[in-house]
C-alpha angles and dihedrals in degrees: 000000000000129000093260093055102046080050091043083053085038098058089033095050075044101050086044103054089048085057110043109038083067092062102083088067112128093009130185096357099029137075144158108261101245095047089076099061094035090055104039090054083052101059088034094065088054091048086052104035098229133119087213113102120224081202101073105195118104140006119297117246107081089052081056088054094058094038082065096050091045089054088052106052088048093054095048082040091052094042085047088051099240093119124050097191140321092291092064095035083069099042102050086048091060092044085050124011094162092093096049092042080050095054096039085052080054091053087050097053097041083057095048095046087055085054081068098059087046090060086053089050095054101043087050104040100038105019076039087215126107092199089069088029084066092032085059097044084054095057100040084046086059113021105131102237098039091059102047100043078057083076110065127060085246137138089240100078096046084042086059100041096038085046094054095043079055092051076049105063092032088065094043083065081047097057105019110031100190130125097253081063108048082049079055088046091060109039097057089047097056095050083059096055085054098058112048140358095236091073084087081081097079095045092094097052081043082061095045091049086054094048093056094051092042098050079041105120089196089058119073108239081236102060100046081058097052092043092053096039073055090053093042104040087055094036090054094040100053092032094055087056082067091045110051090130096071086055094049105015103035094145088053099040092052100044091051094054086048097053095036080055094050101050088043092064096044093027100178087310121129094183137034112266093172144048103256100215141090102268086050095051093041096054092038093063099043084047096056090045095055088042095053113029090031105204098018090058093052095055091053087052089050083033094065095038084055085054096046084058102040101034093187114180090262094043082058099057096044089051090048086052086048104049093039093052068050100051098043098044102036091099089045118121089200102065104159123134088254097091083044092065089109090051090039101075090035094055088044089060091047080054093045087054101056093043096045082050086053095059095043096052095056094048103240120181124249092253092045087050090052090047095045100051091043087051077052105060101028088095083056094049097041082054103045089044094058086052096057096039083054087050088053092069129068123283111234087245088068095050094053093048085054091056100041087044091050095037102033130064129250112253096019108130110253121180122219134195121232115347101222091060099026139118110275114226131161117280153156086267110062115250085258100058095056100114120073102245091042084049090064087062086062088045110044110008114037112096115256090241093054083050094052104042091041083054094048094054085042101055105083088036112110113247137165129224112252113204102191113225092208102085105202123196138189096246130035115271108217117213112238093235089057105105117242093245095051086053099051084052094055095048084069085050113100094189087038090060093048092050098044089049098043103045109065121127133213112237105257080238093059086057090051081053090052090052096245111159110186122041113208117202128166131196086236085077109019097039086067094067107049131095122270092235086060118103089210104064088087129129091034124181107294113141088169086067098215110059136109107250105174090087097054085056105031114155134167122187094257142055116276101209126198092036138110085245102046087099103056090053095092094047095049091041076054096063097037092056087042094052091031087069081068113023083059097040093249102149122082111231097020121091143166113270101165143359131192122210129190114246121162085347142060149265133067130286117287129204126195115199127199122212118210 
């Protein structure tokens, strides 16, 4: 075995390890929010024996990742003896999900670690040098997002490694024009398009591609065709294997990527913290990428300028991938690298081949490049290593469960505030059904002997009864100090309805009437809410450690008119007026007993009230 490849197993080993000694964070009681309802349409496809998701949210294939590991586990687990039957391998889940969220965290690094080969693919087969083939693989092993989204059973990770084996293929057809690559082109496309909704992203640059070849006078009009019928045919027969909800589910489908569209552009903001337009969103995100991955970042940002000179075929296209993920997100609210994770990894190969030319044009030897690109990414590592080490300790969530669970008694009535970010207690729903779409699945899907096994050995545990403090309704419920014009805005408003429907909140006297005793908030929902003058809206959601929140959660005292955000000001003014009651001791008979702060770990504030 040759140098190159010991160093290829090396970065990869590398890239591995960073990934996967941060998956154990939150576990068994804690989750990302969306890991519940990804998991849980996974295993119910199985249950039900359907490719078709209940869930519907994102292309398809990473929840078929997990469906196979999930087989699998069941089938180890049956031959071992741990599970009797399907029955008690649900039941058993529900009891206990840490194990199946652990192995789904495992699906998701496995998938990012493979992200890092593909880097070295594409350095040695289109930049036709290994040296930025390994320097590609480096970055890609230790660039900040792309780590962290590896641990957590999410879309993001298979987005960023199905987008670059499209970039991929999409380069092959730039180097190398033959029909076998254009098969490859599409497949990999395809497989993209399988994977996430953002992949629509590179289909401009795809046009473009096929405009070039098509305006080529050395290329015969009938053979372009035939090489892109060849592209497409692959691309649309493996894409629509992810997609099989817009087939079956349109309604559903549609109305999910309105209203994703729609919250991503107000996020749970009432008022405008950016600049909605292309420069903002261009230097925002070069300057997140030097902010987080240091270097590196730096060398994407040199990387792109060097693009914008030599506008080479394949520059172009990267430039045209680049400007259209800008276009469609710059009046986004949510602007975190997070939606970015299919740029991310392309970008990343255009960095590994300057530098790789640098050191090429001033002759280094082997040892001295070795030395140079590690000196490169250790900001990155040290980095990366003091946010695992943070994961390793326990989230103040769980600090606070271990002492409610010590100093408060089973069955008394405790509210919590929303689900998805809440403190997670025994009770008569299993920890994984605690959000309110993954609680449908309890409710209407899960089969009725499931129901009744997982209640009998429930029966002697020791719960406690949750009263949520989020009231939902069917229909929005409009404030009365909303004006009539600004409601019947919002009734045209997909996302508005939801929202206004969703965030009631029960008065804090109506859950004295229900006999709860102890009321549980967290910074990670009522922070949200607050204004950005108040002292309090600190430890925000932020399970990527290292964003910028506010802006996802910018609010003023009054009404900010002629913006996209103007409409959700009455709802969030709802819930600050709702938490202030107790954040500023407001309410007569309820007081603080005890408060948990992050130090050295993670998670939000927590409060615990007590009502006497």
């Amino acid at each position: 075995m040759n140098r190159l490849k010991v160093l290829l197993i090396l970065i990869f080993l590398f890239g591995f390890f960073f990934r996967i000694s941060g998956i154990g964070f939150g576990l068994p009681d804690l989750f990302h929010p969306d890991e519940a309802r990804i998991i849980l349409d996974s295993m119910s496809m199985g249950q039900r024996m359907s490719p078709i998701p209940v869930d519907i949210n994102y292309p398809l294939f990473h929840k078929y990742f997990l469906l196979i590991a999930f087989g699998v586990y069941f089938i180890f687990g049956t031959f071992a003896g741990y599970f009797r039957d399907t029955t008690d391998f649900a039941v058993k889940f529900f009891q206990d999900p840490s194990t199946v969220v652990f192995i789904s965290r495992i699906v998701t690094t496995i998938l990012g670690s493979l992200t890092i080969l593909i880097g070295y693919l594409w350095g040695n087969s289109i930049a036709k040098s290994k040296i930025t083939g390994l320097i590609a693989a480096l970055f890609v092993a230790l660039e900040w997002q792309l780590v962290f989204e590896s641990q957590y059973a999410v879309h993001q990770t298979l987005s960023a490694l199905s987008s670059l084996i499209a970039f991929l293929g999409i380069s092959l057809i730039c180097v190398n024009p033959n029909r076998k690559t254009y098969a490859i082109g599409g497949i990999a496309m395809g497989f993209a398009v399988a994977s996430h909704q953002t992949t629509v992203l590179l289909f401009p640059a795809v046009f473009l591609l096929f405009l070039m070849d098509f305006v080529s006078r050395q290329k015969s009009k009938k053979n372009v065709l035939l090489n892109w019928i060849t592209y497409s045919v692959f691309a649309f027969g493996i894409g629509v294997l992810g997609n099989l909800n817009w087939f079956f589910r349109f309604d559903e489908s549609l109305h999910f990527f309105l209203q994703g569209s729609g919250a991503g552009k107000v996020a749970f903001s009432s008022t405008q913290f950016f600049h909605y337009n292309i420069p903002s969103i261009i230097y925002w995100f070069y300057y997140e990428l030097v902010r987080r991955d240091y270097i590196i970042g730096l060398l994407v940002v040199y990387a792109t300028i060097m693009a914008v000179f030599r506008r080479s075929k394949l520059d172009i296209l990267y430039l045209v991938i680049s400007l259209t993920y800008f276009i469609f997100f710059y009046q986004w609210a949510y602007r975190w690298m997070h939606l970015f994770v299919g740029l991310i990894p392309i970008s990343l190969m255009f960095a590994a081949k300057e530098l790789s030319n640098l050191f090429k044009n001033i002759n280094l030897k082997f040892i001295s490049v070795i030395v140079l690109a590690s000196a490169v990414i250790l900001p990155n590592a040290s980095a990366i290593l003091n946010g695992n080490k943070k994961k390793q300790l326990p989230e103040t969530r769980q600090e606070a469960r271990a002492w409610i669970l010590e100093n408060i008694p089973s069955d008394t009535k405790i509210a919590v505030d929303y689900p998805a970010y809440s403190v997670s207690l025994p009770s008569t729903y299993p920890i994984m059904l605690r959000n309110r779409v993954a609680r449908e699945y309890y409710d209407y899907q899960l089969p009725s002997a499931i129901k009744q096994e997982l209640s009998g050995q429930e029966s002697g545990a020791a719960n406690y009864e949750i009263v949520e403090m989020i009231d939902s309704k069917s229909e929005p419920v409009w404030p009365s100090d909303m004006p009539n014009k600004a409601v019947e805005r919002a009734k045209k408003d997909a996302t508005m309805r939801d929202v206004y429907a969703y965030f009631n909140f029960k008065p804090i006297d109506h859950l004295k009437e229900e006999g709860v005793k102890y009321i549980v908030i967290n910074s990670y929902t009522y922070g949200m809410a607050l204004t950005n003058d108040d002292p309090r809206k600190v430890f925000l959601m932020d399970y990527y450690l290292i964003d910028n929140v506010i802006p996802f959660a910018s609010n003023l005292k009054d009404v900010q008119k002629g913006t996209q955000h103007e409409l959700l000001y009455y709802m969030v003014k709802r819930e600050r007026e709702y938490f202030l009651q107790l954040l500023d001791d407001m309410v007569e008979g309820v007081s603080l007993i005890k408060e948990f702060v992050p130090r050295n770990n993670l998670g939000p504030i927590v409060k615990i009230y007590k009502i006497e």
